[in-house]
C-alpha positions as CSV (number, residue, x, y, z in Angstrom):
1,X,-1.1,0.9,-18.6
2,X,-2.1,0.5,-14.8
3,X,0.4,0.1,-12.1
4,X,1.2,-2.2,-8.9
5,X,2.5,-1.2,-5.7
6,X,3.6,-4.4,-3.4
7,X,4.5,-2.8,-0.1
8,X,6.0,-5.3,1.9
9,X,6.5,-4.9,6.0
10,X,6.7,-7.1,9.1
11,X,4.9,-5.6,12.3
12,X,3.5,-6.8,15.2
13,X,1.2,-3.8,15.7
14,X,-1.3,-4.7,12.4
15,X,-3.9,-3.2,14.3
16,X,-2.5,0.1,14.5
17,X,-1.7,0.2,10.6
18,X,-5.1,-0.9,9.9
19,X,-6.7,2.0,12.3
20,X,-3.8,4.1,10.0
21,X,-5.3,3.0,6.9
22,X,-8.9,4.0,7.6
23,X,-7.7,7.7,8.8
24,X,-5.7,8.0,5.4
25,X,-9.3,7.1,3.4
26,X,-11.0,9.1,5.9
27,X,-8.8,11.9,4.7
28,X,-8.9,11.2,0.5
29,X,-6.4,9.1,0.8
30,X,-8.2,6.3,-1.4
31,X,-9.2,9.1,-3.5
32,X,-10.3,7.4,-7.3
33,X,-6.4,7.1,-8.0
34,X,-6.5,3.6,-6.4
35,X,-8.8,1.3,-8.1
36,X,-7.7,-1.5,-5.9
37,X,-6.1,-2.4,-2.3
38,X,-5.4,-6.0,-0.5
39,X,-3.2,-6.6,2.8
40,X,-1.7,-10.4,2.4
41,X,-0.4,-12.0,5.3
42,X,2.0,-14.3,5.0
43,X,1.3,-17.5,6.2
44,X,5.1,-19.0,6.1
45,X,6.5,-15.7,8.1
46,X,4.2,-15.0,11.0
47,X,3.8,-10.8,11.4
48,X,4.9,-10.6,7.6
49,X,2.3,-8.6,5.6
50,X,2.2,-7.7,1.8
51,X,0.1,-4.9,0.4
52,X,-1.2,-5.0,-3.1
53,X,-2.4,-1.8,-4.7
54,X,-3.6,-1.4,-8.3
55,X,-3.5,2.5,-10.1
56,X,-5.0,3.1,-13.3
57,X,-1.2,4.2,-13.8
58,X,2.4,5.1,-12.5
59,X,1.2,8.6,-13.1
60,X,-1.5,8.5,-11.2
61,X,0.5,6.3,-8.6
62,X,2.9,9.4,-8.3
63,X,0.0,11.8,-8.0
64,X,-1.1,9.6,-5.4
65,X,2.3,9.5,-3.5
66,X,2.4,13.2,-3.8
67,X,-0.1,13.8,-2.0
68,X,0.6,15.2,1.9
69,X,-1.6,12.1,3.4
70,X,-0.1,9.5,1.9
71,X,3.3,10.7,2.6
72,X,2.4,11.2,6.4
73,X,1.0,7.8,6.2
74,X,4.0,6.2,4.8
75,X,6.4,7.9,7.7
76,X,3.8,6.8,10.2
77,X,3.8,3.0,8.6
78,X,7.6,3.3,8.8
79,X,7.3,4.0,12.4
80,X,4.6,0.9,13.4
81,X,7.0,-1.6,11.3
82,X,9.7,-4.1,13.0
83,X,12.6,-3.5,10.1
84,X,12.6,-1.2,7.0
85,X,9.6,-1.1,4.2
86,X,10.0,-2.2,1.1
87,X,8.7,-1.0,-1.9
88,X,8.0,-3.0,-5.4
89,X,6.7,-1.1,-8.6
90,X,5.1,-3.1,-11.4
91,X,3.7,-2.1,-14.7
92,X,0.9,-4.2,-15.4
93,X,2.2,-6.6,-19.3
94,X,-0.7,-8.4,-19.0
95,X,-3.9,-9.3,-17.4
96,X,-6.7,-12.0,-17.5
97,X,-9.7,-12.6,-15.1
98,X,-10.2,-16.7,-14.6
């Protein structure tokens, strides 16, 4: 069953996660685990950002988090964010391409 991540922040250093982001792919970070990844902002809360990240599965979602990169990433995200992260974790019920 695959597996969402929304990881919701506010920051007003986007450019600094983004740089943050390529260095985590540069290092395997967006290794075959993730089949999918979108930033969002929100237009209604300026410096509000949602991520969007699609795993084959929560397995290989926790493999993923596992990993020493992506935990370094997620402390240095913490770090570049005005308030705390927040974390929601979805199993996919049901899916259709329109």
């Amino acid at each position: 069953m695959k597996f969402i991540q929304l990881i919701e922040y506010e920051t007003h250093k986007i450019e600094e996660i983004n740089r943050l982001l390529e260095q985590w792919r540069e290092e395997g970070g967006g290794e075959p685990t993730v089949l999918r990844a979108v930033q969002a902002a929100d237009r209604d809360r300026p410096n509000h950002y949602v991520d969007i990240v699609e795993f084959p599965s929560y397995e290989e979602a926790m493999r993923n988090s596992a990993r020493p990169e992506t935990d370094r990433f997620a402390k240095e995200l913490a770090a570049l964010c005005d308030g705390p992260v927040r974390f929601r974790n979805l199993d996919v019920n049901r899916e259709e391409m329109i």
